[in-house]
RODO-2510 file (C-alpha; in nm, 4 decimals, decimal comma):
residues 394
     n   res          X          Y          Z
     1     x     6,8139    -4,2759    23,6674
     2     x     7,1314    -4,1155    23,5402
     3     x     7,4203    -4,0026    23,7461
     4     x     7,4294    -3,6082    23,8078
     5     x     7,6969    -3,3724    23,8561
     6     x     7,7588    -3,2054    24,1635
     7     x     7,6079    -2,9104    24,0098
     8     x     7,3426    -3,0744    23,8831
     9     x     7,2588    -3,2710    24,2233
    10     x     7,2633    -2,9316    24,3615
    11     x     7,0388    -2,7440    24,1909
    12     x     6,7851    -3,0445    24,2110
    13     x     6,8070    -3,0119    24,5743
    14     x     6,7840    -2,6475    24,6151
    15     x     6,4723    -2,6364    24,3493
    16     x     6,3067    -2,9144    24,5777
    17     x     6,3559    -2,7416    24,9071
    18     x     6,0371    -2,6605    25,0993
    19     x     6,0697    -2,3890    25,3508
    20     x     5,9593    -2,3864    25,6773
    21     x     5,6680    -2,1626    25,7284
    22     x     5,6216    -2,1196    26,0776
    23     x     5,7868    -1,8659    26,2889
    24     x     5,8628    -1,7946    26,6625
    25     x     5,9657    -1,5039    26,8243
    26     x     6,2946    -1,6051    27,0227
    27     x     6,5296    -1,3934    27,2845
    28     x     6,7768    -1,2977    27,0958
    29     x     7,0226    -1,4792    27,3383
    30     x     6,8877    -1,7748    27,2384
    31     x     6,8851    -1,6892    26,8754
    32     x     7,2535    -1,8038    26,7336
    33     x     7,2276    -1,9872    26,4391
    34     x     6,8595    -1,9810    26,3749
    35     x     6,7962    -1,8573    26,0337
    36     x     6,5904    -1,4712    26,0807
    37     x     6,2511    -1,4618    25,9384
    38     x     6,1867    -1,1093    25,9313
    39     x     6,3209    -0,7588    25,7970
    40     x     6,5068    -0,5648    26,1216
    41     x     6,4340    -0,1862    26,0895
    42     x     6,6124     0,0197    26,3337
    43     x     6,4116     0,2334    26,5592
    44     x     6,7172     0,4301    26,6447
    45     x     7,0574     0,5940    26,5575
    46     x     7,3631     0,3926    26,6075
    47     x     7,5513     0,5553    26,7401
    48     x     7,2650     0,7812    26,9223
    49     x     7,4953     1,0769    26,9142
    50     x     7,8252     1,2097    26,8127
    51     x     8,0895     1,0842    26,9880
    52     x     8,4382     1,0854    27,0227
    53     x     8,6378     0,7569    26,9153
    54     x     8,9382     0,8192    27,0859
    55     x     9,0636     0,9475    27,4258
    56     x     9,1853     1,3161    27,3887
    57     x     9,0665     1,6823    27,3454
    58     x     8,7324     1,8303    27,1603
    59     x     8,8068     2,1452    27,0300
    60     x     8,6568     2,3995    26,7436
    61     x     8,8762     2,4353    26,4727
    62     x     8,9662     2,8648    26,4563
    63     x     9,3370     2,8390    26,4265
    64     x     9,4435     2,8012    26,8051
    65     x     9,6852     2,5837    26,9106
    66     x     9,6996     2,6202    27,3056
    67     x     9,3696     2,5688    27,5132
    68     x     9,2428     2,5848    27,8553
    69     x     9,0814     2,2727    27,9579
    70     x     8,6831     2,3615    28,0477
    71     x     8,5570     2,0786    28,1591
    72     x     8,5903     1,6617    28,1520
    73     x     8,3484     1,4451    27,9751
    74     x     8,3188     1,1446    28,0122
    75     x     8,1279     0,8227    27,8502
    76     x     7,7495     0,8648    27,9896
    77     x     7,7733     1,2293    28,0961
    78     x     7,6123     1,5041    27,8939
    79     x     7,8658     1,7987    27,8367
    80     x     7,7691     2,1553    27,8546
    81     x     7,8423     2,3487    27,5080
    82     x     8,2649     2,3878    27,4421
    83     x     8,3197     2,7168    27,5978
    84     x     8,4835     2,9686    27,3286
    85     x     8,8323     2,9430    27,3295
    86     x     8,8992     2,5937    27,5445
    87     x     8,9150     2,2789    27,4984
    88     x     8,7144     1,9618    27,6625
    89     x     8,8507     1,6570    27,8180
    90     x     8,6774     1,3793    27,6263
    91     x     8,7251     0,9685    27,6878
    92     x     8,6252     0,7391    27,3846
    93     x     8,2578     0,6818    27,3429
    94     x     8,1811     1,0267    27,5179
    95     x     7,8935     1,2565    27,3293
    96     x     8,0585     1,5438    27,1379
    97     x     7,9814     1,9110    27,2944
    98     x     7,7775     2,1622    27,0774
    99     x     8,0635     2,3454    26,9476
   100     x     8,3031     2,0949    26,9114
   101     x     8,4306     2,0195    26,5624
   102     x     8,7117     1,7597    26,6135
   103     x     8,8958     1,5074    26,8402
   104     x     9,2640     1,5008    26,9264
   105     x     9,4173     1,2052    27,0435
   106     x     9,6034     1,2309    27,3574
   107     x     9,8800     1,1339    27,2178
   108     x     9,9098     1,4800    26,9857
   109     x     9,8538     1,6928    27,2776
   110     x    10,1009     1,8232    27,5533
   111     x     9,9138     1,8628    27,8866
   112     x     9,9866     2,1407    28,1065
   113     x     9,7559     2,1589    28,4262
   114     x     9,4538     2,2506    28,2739
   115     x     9,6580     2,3702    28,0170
   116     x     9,6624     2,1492    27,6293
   117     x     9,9190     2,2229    27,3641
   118     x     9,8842     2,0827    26,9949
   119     x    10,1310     1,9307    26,8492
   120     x     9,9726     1,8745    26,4963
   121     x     9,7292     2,0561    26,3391
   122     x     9,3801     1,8488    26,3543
   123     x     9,0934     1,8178    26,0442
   124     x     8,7261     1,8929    26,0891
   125     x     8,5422     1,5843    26,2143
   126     x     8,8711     1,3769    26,3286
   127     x     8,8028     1,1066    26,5746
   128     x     8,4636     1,1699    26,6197
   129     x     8,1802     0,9106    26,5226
   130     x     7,8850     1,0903    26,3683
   131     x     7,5465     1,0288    26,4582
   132     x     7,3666     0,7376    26,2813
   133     x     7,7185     0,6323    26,0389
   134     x     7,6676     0,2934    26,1490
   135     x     7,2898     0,2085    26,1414
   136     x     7,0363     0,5300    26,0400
   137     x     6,6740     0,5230    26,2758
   138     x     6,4423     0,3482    26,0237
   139     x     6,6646     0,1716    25,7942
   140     x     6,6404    -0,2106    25,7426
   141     x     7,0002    -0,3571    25,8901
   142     x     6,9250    -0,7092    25,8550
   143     x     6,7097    -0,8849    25,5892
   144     x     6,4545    -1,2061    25,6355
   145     x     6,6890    -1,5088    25,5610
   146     x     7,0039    -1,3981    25,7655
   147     x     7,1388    -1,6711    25,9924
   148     x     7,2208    -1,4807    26,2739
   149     x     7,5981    -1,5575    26,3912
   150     x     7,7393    -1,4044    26,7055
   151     x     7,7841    -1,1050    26,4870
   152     x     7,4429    -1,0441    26,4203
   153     x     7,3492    -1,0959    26,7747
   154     x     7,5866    -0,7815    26,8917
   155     x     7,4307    -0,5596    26,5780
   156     x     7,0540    -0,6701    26,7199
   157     x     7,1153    -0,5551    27,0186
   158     x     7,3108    -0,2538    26,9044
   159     x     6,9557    -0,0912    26,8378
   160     x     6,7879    -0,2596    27,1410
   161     x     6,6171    -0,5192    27,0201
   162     x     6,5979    -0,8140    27,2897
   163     x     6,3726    -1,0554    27,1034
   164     x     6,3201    -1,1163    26,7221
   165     x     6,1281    -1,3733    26,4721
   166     x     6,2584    -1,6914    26,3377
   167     x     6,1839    -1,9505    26,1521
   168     x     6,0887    -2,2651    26,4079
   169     x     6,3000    -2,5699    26,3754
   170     x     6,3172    -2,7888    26,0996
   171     x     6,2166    -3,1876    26,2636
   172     x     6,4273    -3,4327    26,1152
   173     x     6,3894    -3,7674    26,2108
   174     x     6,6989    -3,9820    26,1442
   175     x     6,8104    -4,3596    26,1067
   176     x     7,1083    -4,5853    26,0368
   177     x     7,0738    -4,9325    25,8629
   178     x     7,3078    -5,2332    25,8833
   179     x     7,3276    -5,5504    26,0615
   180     x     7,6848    -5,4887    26,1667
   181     x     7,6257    -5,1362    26,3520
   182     x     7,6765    -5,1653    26,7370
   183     x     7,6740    -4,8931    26,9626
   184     x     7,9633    -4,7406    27,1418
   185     x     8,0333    -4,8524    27,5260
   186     x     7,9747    -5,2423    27,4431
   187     x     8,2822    -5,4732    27,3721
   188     x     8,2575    -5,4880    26,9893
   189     x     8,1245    -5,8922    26,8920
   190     x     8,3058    -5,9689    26,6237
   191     x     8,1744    -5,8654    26,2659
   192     x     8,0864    -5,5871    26,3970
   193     x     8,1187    -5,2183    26,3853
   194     x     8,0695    -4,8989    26,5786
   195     x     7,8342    -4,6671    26,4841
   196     x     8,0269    -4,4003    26,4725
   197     x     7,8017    -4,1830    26,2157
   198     x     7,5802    -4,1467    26,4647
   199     x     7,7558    -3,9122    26,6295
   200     x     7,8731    -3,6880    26,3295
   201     x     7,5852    -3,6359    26,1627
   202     x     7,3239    -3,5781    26,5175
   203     x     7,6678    -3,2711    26,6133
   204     x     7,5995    -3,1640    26,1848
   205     x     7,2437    -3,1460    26,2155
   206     x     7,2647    -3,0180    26,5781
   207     x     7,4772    -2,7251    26,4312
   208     x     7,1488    -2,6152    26,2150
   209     x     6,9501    -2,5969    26,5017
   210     x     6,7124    -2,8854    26,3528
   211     x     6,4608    -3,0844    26,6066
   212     x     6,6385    -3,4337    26,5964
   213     x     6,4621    -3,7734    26,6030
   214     x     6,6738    -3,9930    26,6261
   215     x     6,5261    -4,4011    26,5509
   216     x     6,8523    -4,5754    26,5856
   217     x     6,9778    -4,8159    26,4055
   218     x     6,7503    -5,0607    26,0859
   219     x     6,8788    -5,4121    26,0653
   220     x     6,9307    -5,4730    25,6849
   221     x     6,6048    -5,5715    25,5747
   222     x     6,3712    -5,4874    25,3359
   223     x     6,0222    -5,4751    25,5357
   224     x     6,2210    -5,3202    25,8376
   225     x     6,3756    -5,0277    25,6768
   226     x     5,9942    -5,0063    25,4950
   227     x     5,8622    -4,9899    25,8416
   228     x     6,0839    -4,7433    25,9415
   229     x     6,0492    -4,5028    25,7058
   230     x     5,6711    -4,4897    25,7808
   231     x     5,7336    -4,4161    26,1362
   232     x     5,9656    -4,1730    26,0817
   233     x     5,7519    -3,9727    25,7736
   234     x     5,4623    -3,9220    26,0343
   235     x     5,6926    -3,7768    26,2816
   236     x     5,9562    -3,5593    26,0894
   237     x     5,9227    -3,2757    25,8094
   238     x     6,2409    -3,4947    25,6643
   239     x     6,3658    -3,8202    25,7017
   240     x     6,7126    -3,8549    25,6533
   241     x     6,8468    -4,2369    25,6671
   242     x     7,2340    -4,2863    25,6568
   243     x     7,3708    -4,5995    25,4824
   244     x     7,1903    -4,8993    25,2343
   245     x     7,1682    -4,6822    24,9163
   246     x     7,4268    -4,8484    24,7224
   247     x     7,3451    -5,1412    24,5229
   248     x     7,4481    -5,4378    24,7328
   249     x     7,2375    -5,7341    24,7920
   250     x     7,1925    -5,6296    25,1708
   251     x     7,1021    -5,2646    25,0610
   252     x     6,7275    -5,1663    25,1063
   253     x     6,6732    -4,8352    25,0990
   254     x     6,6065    -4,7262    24,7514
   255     x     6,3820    -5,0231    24,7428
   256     x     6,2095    -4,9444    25,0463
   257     x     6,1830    -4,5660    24,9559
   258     x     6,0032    -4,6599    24,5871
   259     x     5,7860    -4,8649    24,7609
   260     x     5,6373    -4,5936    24,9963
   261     x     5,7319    -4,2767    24,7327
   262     x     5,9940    -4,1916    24,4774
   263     x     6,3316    -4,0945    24,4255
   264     x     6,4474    -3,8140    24,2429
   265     x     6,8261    -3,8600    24,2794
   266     x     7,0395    -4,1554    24,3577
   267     x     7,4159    -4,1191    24,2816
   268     x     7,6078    -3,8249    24,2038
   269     x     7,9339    -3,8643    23,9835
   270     x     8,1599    -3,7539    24,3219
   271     x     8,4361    -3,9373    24,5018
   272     x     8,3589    -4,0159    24,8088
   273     x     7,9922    -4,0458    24,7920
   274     x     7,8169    -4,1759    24,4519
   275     x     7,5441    -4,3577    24,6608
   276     x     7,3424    -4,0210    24,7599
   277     x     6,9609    -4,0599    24,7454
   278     x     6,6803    -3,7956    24,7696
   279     x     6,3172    -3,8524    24,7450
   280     x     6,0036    -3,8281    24,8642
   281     x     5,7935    -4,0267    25,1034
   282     x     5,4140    -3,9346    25,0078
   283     x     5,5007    -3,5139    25,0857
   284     x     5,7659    -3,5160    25,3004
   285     x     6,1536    -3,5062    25,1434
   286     x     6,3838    -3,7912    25,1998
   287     x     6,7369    -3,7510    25,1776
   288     x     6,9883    -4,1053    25,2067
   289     x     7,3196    -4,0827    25,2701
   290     x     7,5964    -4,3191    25,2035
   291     x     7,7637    -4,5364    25,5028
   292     x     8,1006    -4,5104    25,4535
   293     x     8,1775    -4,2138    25,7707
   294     x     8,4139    -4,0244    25,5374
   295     x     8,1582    -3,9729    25,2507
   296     x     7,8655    -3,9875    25,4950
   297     x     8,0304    -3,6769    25,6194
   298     x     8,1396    -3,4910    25,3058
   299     x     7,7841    -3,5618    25,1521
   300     x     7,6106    -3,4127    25,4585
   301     x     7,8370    -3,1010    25,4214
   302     x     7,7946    -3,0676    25,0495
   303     x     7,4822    -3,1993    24,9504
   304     x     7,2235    -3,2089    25,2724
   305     x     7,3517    -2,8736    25,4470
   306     x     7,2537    -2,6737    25,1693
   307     x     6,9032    -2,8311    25,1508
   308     x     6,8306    -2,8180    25,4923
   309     x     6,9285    -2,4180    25,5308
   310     x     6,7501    -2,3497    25,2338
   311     x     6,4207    -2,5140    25,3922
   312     x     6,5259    -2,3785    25,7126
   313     x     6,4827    -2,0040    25,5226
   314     x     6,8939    -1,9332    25,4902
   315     x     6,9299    -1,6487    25,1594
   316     x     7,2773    -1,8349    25,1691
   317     x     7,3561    -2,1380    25,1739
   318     x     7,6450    -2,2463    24,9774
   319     x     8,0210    -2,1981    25,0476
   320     x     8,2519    -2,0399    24,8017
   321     x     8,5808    -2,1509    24,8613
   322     x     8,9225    -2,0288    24,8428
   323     x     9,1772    -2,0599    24,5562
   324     x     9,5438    -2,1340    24,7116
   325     x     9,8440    -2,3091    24,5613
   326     x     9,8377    -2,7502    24,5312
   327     x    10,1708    -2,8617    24,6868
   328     x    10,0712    -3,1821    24,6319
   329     x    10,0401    -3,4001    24,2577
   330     x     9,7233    -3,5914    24,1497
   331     x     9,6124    -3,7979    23,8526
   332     x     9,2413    -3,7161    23,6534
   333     x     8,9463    -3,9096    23,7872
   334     x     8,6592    -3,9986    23,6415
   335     x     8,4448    -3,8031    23,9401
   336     x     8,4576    -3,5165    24,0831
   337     x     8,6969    -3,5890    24,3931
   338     x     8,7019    -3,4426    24,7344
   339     x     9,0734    -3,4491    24,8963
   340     x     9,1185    -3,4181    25,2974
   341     x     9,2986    -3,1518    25,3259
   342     x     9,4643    -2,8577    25,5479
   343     x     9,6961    -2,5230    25,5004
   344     x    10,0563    -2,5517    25,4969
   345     x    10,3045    -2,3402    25,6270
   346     x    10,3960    -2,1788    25,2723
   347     x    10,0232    -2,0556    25,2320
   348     x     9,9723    -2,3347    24,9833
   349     x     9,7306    -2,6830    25,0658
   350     x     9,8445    -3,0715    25,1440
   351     x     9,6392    -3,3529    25,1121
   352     x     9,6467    -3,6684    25,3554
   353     x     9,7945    -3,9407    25,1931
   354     x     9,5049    -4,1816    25,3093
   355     x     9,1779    -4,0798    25,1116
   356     x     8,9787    -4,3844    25,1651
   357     x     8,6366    -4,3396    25,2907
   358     x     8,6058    -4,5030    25,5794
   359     x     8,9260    -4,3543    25,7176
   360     x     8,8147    -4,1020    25,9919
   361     x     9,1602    -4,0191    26,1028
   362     x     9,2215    -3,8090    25,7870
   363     x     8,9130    -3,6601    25,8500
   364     x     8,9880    -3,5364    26,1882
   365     x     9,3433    -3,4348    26,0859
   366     x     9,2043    -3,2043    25,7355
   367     x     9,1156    -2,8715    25,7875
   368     x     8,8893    -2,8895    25,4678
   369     x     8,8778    -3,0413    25,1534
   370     x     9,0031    -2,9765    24,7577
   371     x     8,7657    -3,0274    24,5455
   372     x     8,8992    -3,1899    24,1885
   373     x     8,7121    -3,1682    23,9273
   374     x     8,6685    -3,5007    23,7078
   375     x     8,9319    -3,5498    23,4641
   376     x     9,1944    -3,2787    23,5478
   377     x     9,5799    -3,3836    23,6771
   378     x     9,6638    -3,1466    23,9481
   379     x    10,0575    -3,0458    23,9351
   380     x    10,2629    -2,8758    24,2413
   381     x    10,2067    -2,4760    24,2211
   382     x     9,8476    -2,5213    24,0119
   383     x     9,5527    -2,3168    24,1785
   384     x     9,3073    -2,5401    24,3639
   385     x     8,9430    -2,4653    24,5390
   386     x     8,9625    -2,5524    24,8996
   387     x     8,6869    -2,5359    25,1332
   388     x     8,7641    -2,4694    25,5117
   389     x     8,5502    -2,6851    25,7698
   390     x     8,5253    -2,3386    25,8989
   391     x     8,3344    -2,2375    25,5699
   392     x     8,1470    -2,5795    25,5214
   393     x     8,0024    -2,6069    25,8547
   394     x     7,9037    -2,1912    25,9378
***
């Protein structure tokens, strides 16, 4: 099995992805992050009615420039039709009265009593929001595939919608293999380690909304990890193991895997993270990723979160990036490298001077990564991709 690209690996993974089918209808309170499985057509006008966007004076426009005030309006009240020759009081979000053709600001107007002076001349429809500009009654404002961010949320209920339908949570069911894992709150015995993947990847795939099994930790063994995968196959619509996928003696998992199924990719040319693994265990997808936390964590963010939003329904699903200025030097690789990273103070991008991948600290201190591309020698001032955390885990 030859060693993809990350392009490559990608578009495997995305062609592979089996969407979930089933829907729910949710309150839309409960609805962040879950991935919208329906057109939204608005049954209304947003806003309802023209209204005035700024505290101030409605007037018609006929060349006057000194106005008795007729009456006050304010947000919630209907106004009676501008009386020839005056002006209304209007507050911000108040309807427009029949008549009225624009909005001065407060600030442009001398006040009097119930007297208003101009102090500029105004335009036709200045400061006032017309009916519909935002959203139009029977328009679609939000297409099938949308993850709905907080956002979204506000511009559902904009049009009074309270409850909507979404896809249902994808079930994955997830384990970690290795003889040296311990969990945390124990003093650590020595040769061991703790399991401190655990924890990254159940927040990653808690930040998808997925259903989470989680069936602990494998011991490295063959018939184990074989046993485990059955469980977990009849309980999950993916099983996602996290370690034993490199080629060691004590790793089992593309063994065990081949026994029950079949992989389709095992090792993408990227540094951290060759040993990445996806299959399939007799109809439902597999997906193994490496032990080492650092690329356990980069692979996840590159490689799994795009797979499991596209099966989840997402339209999008893969981050773009940003171009900004290397202040740091590196030498070509023969993989595709990913670079802990954050912003620096000159709008350019430094890179942690550990990079190993079982360093978390870096990890916790980057505020995204540079990607590399194999073979290319970054110099200071050169333009590099950097994706946020921000970006990689929305």
């Amino acid at each position: 099995m030859s060693i993809l690209s990350k392009e490559e690996a990608l578009g495997s993974l995305l062609s592979e992805a089996r969407g979930v089918r089933e829907t729910e209808r949710i309150a839309i309170e409960t609805a962040l992050g879950r991935i919208l499985a329906e057109d939204l057509v608005s049954g209304v006008d947003v806003p309802a009615f023209d209204n005035s966007a700024m505290d101030g004076i409605a007037i018609a426009l006929d060349g006057q420039e000194e106005f008795e005030i007729s009456q006050r309006i304010a947000a919630g009240e209907e106004p009676a039709p501008l009386r020839k020759g005056t002006a209304a009081r209007i507050f911000t979000g108040a309807k427009i009265p029949e008549g009225a053709q624009a909005v001065v600001m407060q600030e442009d107007v001398v006040f009097d009593g119930d007297k208003a002076l101009l102090q500029r001349k105004p335009q036709a429809g200045e400061n006032i929001r017309r009916r519909g500009e935002d959203i139009a009654r029977g328009s679609v404002f939000l297409r099938a595939g949308t993850k709905l961010r907080p956002q979204e949320l506000a511009l559902v209920a904009s049009v009074g919608i309270a409850e909507t339908r979404v896809y249902r949570k994808l079930k994955v069911a997830l384990f970690f293999t290795g003889s040296e894992l311990v969990m945390p709150g124990i003093p650590l015995p020595p040769g061991k380690i703790y399991n401190s993947n655990r924890y990254a990847l159940i927040a990653l795939l808690e930040s998808l909304h997925c259903e989470i099994l989680d069936l602990g930790i494998v011991p490295d063994d063959l018939e184990a990890t074989v046993s485990m995968l059955m469980t977990a196959r009849e309980k999950a619509d993916l099983v996602m193991t996290c370690g034993g996928v490199s080629v060691g003696e004590e790793d089992h998992v593309k063994a065990a895997v081949e026994k029950l199924g079949s992989l389709t990719l095992w090792k993408v040319a990227v540094k951290p993270g060759k040993p990445f693994a996806f299959g399939d265990l007799s109809g439902i997808p597999f997906i193994g990723l490496p032990g080492n936390p650092v690329s356990a964590f980069l692979v996840f963010c590159t490689f799994a979160r795009p797979y499991l939003l596209r099966s989840q329904g997402a339209a999008k699903c893969l981050p773009s990036g940003t171009l900004l200025d290397a202040e740091f030097e590196a030498k070509a690789g023969k993989r595709l490298e990913w670079l802990r990273a954050r912003l620096s103070e000159e709008s350019g991008v430094v890179v942690h001077e550990n990079q190993g991948s079982a360093a978390l600290s870096p990890l916790s201190w980057a505020e995204g990564i540079v990607e590399i591309p194999a073979g290319t020698t970054i110099s200071r001032g050169q333009k590099v991709r950097f994706y946020s955390f921000a970006e990689l885990l929305s």
